[in-house]
N, C-alpha and C positions, 0 to 999 in steps of 0.2 A: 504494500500500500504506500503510496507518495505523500510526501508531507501535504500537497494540494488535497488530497482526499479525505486526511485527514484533519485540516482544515476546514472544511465543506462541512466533512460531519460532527464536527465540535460548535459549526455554525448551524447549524440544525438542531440538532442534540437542544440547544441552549438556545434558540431559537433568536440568537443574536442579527441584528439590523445591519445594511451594509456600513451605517456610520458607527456601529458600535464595533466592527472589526477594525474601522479604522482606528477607532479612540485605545483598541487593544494593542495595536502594531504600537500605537505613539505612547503609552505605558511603557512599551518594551522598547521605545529608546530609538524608534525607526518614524520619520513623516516620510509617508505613502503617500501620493496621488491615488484618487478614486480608480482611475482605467489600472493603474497596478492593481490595485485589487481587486479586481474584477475579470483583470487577466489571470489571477490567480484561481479566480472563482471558476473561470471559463472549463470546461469540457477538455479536454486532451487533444480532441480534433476539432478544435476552434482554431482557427485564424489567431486569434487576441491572447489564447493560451500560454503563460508562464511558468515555467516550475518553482518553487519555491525552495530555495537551496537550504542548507543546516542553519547559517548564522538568520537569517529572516522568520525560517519557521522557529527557531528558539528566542527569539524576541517578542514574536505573537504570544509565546506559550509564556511567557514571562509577563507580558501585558497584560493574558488574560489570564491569568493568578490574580496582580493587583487589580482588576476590574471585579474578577467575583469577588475576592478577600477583602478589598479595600486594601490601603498600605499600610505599612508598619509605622511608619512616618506619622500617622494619623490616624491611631486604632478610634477616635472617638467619631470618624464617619460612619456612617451607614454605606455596607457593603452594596454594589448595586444589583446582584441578583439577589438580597434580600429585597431590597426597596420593589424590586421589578415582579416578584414574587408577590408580594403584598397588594402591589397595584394588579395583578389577576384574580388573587382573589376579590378584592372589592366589586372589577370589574364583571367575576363571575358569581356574584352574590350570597358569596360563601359566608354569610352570619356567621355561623358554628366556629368555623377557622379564626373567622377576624376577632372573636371574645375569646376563644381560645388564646391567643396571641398578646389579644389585651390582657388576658391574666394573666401570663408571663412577664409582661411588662411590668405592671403591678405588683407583683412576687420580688422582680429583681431592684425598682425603687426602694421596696420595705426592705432587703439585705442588705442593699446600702446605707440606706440610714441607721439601721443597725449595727453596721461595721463600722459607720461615722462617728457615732454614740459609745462605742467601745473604744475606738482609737482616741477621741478628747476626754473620755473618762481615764483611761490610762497614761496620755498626757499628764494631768492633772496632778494624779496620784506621785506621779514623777515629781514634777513641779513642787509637790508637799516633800517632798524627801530632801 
């Protein structure tokens, strides 16, 4: 299987846009022109057809790490195939999912405030000594 193929079907899979492959290549440190990537996209026996060599297809896969993960640079974004996730459910009116979700969210508020309340009570304590 060729790195193009396998691009295709990570772009399916994850049912990524053609500007969201772009936004992947430019995570992984490459600006692409649109017809590059689409020559990428292209068929075998297309005319427009590019192969996608090791150092390109390992910058995509690097891109699209920090696109689904978010970066480490900046753990307090929201990951975009969470965000992109959550906007399908709303969009396929998955109630259950979305309360579900919101009480996750609501679980992990109260851990932190309780970690918070531990850590400046234990300050404190310190502070006294």
């Amino acid at each position: 299987m060729t790195h193009n193929n396998i691009l295709k079907k990570i772009s399916i899979a994850n049912n990524l846009k053609h500007y969201e492959i772009k936004t992947c290549f430019e995570l992984g440190g490459l600006e692409l022109s649109s017809s590059q990537i689409k020559a990428f996209m292209a068929g075998s026996k297309n005319k427009n057809y590019e192969a996608l060599n090791d150092e390109t297809f390992e910058a995509f896969l690097n891109g699209f790490i920090t696109y689904s993960r978010g970066s480490v640079d900046e753990p307090n974004l929201l990951p975009r195939t969470v965000e992109n996730y959550i906007i399908g459910l709303v969009e396929s009116d998955n109630i259950d999912a979305i309360e579900e979700i919101r009480c996750l969210i609501d679980d992990a508020k109260d851990a932190l405030e309780e970690n918070s309340e531990t850590t400046n009570a234990e300050a404190n304590i310190k502070a006294d000594d």
